[in-house]
Backbone bond lengths (Angstrom), bond angles and torsions (degrees), N, CA, C in turn:
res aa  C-N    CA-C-N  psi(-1)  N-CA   C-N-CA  omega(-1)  CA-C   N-CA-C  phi
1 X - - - 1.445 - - 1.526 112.76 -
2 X 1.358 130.43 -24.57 1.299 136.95 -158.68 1.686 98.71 -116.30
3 X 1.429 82.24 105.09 1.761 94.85 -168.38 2.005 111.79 -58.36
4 X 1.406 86.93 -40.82 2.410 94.80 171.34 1.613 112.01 -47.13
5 X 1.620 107.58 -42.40 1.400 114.08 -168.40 1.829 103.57 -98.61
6 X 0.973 112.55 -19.25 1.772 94.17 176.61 1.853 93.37 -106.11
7 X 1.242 130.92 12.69 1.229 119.50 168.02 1.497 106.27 -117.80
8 X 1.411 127.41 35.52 1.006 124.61 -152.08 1.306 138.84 -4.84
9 X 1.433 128.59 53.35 1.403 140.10 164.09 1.234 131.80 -112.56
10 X 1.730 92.09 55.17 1.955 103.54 -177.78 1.797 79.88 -110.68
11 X 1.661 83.45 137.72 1.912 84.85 176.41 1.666 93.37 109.03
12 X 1.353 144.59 -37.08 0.909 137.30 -130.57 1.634 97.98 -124.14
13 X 1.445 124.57 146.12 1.598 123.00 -173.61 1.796 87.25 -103.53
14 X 1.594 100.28 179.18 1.160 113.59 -178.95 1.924 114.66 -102.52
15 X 1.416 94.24 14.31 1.469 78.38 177.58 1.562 106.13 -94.54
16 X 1.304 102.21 139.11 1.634 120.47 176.40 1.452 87.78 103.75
17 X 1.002 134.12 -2.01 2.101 115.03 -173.40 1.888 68.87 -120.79
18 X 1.516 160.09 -86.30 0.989 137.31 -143.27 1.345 119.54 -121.62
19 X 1.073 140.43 129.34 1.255 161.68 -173.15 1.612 104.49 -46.10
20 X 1.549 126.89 155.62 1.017 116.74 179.06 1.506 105.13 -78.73
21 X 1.271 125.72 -63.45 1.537 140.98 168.00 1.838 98.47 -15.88
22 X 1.327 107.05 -46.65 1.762 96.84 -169.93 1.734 107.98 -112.81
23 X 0.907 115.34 43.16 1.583 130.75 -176.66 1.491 108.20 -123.54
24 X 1.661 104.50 125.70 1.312 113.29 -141.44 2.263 99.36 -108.94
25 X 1.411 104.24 156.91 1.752 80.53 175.57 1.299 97.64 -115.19
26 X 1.143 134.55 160.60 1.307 133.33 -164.99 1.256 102.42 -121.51
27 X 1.382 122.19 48.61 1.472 140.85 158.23 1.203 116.51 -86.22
28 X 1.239 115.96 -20.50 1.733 138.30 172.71 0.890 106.61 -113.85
29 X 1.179 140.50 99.58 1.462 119.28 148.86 1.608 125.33 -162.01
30 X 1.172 118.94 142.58 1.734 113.18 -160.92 2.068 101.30 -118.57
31 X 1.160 93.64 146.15 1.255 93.61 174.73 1.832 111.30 -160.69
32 X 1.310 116.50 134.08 1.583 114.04 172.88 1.541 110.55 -97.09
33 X 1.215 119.07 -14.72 1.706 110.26 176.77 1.762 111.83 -67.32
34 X 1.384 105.28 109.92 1.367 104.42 161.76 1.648 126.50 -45.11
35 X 1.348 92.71 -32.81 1.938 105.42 -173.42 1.627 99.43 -59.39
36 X 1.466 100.89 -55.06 1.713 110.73 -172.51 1.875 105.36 -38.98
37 X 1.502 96.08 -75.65 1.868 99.01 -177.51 1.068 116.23 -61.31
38 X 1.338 127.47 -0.07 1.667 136.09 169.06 1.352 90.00 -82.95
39 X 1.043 116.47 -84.67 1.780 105.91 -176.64 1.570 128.00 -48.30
40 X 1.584 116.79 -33.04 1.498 101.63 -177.08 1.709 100.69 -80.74
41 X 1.444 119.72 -38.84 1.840 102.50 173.35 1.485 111.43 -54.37
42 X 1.610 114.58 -44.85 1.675 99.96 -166.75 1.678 101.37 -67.71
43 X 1.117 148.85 -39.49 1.105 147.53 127.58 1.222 121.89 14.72
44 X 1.555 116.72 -93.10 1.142 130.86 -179.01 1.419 114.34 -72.86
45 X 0.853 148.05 -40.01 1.480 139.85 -157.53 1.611 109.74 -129.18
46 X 1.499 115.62 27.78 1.372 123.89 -165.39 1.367 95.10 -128.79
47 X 1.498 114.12 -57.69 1.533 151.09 -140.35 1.529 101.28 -106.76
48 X 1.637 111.12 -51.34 1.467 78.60 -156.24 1.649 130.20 -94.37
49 X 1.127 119.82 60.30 1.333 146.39 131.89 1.348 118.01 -40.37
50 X 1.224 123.37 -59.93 1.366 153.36 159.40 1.759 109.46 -33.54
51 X 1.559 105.35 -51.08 1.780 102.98 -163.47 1.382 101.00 -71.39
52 X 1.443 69.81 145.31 2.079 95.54 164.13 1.349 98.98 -86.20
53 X 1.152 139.00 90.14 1.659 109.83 168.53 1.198 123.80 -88.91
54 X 1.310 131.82 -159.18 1.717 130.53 -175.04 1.290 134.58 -25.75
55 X 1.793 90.16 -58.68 1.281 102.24 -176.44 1.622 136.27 -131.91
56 X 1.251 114.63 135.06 1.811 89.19 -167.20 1.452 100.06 72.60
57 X 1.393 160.87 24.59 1.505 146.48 168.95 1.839 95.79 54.03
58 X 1.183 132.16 29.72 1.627 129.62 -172.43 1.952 97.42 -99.51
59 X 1.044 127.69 146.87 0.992 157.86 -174.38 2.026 97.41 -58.12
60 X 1.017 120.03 21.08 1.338 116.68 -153.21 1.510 104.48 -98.09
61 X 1.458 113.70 106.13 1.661 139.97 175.53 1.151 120.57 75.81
62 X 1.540 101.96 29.81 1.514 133.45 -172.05 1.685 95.85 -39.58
63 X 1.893 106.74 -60.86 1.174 92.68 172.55 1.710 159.17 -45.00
64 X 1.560 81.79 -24.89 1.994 91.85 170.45 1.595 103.26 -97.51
65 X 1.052 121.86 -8.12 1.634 111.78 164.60 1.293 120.60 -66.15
66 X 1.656 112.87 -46.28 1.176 124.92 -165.32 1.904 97.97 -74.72
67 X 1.351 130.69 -42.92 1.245 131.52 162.18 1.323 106.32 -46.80
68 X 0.805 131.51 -79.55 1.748 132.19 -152.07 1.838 96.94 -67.14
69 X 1.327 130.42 -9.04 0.594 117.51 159.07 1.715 140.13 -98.06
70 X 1.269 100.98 -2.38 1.548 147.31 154.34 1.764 105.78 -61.87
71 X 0.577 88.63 -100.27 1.848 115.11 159.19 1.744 113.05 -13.95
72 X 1.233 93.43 -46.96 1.640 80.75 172.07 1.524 127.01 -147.99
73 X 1.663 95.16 28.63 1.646 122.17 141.55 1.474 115.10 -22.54
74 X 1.653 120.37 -67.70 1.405 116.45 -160.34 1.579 82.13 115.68
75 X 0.813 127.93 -38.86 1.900 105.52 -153.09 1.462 121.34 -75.30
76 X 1.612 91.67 -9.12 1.789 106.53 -178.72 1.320 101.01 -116.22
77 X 1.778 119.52 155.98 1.230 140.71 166.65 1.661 94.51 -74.27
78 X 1.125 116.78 113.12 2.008 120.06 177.86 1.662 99.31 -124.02
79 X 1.385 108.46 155.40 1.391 136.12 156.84 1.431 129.77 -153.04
80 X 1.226 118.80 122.17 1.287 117.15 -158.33 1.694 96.87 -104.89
81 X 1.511 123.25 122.61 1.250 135.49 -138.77 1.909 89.28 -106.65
82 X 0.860 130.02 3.17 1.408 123.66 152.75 1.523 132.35 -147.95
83 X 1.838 78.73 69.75 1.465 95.20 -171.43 1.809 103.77 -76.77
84 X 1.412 104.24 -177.65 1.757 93.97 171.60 1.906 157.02 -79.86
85 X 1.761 73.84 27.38 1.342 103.53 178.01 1.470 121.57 -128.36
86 X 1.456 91.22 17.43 1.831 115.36 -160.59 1.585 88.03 -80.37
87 X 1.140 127.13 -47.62 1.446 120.10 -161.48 1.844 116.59 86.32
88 X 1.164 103.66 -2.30 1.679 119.10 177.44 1.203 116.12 -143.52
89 X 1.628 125.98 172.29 1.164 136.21 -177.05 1.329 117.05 -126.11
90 X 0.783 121.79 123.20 1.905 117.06 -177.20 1.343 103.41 -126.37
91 X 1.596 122.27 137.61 1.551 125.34 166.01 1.422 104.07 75.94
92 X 1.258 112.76 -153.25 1.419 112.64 169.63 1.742 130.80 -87.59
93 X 0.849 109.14 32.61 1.682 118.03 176.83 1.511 100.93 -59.30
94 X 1.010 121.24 -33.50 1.772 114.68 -155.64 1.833 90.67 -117.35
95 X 1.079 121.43 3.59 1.924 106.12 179.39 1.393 116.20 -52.27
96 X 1.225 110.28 -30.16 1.967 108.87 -157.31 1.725 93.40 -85.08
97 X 1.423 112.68 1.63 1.779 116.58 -173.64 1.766 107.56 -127.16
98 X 1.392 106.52 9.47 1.983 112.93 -175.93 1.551 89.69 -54.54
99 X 1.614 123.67 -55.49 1.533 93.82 173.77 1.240 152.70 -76.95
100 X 1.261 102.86 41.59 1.658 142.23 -177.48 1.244 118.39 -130.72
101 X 1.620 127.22 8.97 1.191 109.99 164.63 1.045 125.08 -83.53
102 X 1.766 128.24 -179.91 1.202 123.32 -164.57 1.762 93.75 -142.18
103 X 1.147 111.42 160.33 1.270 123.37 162.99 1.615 120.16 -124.12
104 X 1.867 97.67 97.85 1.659 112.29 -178.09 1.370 93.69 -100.55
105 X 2.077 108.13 122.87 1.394 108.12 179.32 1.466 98.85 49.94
106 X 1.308 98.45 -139.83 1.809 109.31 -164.42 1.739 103.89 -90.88
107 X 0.914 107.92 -19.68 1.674 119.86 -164.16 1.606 111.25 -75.36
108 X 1.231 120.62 126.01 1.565 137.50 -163.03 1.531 97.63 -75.83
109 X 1.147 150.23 95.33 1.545 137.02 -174.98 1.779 99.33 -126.36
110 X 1.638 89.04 145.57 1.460 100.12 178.12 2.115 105.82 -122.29
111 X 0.885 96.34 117.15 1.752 80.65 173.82 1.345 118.81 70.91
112 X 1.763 114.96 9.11 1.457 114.55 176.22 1.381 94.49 94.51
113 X 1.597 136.80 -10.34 1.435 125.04 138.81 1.577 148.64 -78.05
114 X 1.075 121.21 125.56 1.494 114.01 168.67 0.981 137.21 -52.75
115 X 1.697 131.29 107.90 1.438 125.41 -171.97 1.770 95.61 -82.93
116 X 1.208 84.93 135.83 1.396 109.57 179.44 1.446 121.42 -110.64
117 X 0.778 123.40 -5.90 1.665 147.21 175.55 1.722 129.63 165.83
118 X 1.268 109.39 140.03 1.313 115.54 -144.58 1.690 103.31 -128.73
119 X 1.329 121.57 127.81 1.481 109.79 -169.62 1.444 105.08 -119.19
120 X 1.067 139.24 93.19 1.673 143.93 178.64 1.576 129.13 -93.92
121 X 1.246 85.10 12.56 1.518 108.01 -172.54 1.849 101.90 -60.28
122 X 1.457 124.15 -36.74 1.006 140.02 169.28 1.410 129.88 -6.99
123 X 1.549 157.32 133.74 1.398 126.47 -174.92 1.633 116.00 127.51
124 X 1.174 107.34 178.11 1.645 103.56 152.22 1.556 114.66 -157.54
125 X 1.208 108.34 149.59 1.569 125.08 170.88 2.039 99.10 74.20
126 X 1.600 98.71 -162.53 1.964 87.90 -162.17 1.726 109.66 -54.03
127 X 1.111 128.28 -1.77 1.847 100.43 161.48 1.070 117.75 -90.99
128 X 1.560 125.83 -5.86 1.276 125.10 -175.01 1.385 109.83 -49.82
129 X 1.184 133.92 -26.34 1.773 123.68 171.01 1.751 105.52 -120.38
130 X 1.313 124.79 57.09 1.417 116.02 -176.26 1.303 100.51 -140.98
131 X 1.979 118.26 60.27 1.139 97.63 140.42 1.831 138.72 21.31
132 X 0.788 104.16 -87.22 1.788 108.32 -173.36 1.271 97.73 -40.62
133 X 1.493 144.49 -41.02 1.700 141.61 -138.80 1.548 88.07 -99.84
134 X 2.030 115.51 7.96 2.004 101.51 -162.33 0.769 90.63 -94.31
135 X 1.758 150.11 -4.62 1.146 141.11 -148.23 1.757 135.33 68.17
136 X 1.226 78.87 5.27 1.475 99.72 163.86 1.821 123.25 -41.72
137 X 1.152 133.93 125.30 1.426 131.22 171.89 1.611 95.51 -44.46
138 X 1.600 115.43 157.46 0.974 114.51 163.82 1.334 124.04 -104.80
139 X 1.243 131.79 15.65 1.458 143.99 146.54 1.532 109.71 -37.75
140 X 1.745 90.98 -70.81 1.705 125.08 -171.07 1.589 103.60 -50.20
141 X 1.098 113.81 -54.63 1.817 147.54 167.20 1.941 93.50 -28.97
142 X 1.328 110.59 -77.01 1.494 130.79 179.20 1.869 110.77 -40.79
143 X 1.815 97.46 -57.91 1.828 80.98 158.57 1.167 139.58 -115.85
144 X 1.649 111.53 38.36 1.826 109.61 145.77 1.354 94.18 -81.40
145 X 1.366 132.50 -42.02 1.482 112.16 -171.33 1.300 108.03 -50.91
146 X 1.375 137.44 -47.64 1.411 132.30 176.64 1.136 105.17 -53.52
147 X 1.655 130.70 -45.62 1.584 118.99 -161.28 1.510 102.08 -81.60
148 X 1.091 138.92 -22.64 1.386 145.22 -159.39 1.395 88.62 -104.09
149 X 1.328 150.53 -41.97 1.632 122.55 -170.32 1.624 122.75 -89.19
């Protein structure tokens, strides 16, 4: 049933099996298959003891490895809701371009898309949640502070 362990890729990171451009964060993400969250918890929180991740062989974002590798198994019906015809941005799709956003009216747009949610959580230690240090315009900067207080 557990697509990591009968495909043998428990232990194993996702670089070289998925591209950065198509590598997903699992800060977003919706799903109704019981099988799926049966497999990414037994996975993740069973297993990963086991992962090699990025860096140092340390357990590090074990969780979006083990998704994206879930995710684009084949074994699930998937759609990724801001793909490049979405007309929006959700999560981190648009980070490697934050110094490219724009502020149309009130609306966060990147490339003639609407960011629709924005994940900056990214990092380590006190910038790990400070926006301002992403390179963000500081216009754009001016209304997450409005949307965030």
């Amino acid at each position: 049933l557990n697509y990591i362990e009968k495909n043998n890729l428990q232990g194993k990171s996702t670089i070289g099996i998925i591209s950065y451009k198509d590598f997903l964060t699992a800060g977003i993400m919706a799903s109704k298959s019981e099988l799926f969250w049966k497999s990414w918890k037994h996975s993740t929180f069973t297993k990963w003891n086991n992962f090699k991740g990025f860096k140092d062989n340390n357990p590090l974002m074990v969780e979006q490895d083990i998704f994206n590798l879930i995710f684009y198994s084949g074994q699930f019906k998937t759609k990724v809701v801001d793909n490049d015809s979405s007309g929006v941005f959700y999560g981190t799709q648009s980070r490697e371009k934050w110094n490219q956003l724009k502020l149309n009216n009130h609306d966060i747009t990147l490339d003639g898309r609407k960011v629709r949610i924005m994940h900056w959580a990214g990092g380590n230690g006190v910038e790990k949640l400070n926006y301002r240090k992403s390179g963000i315009p500081e216009d754009v900067c001016k209304r997450l502070d409005i949307l965030i207080s």
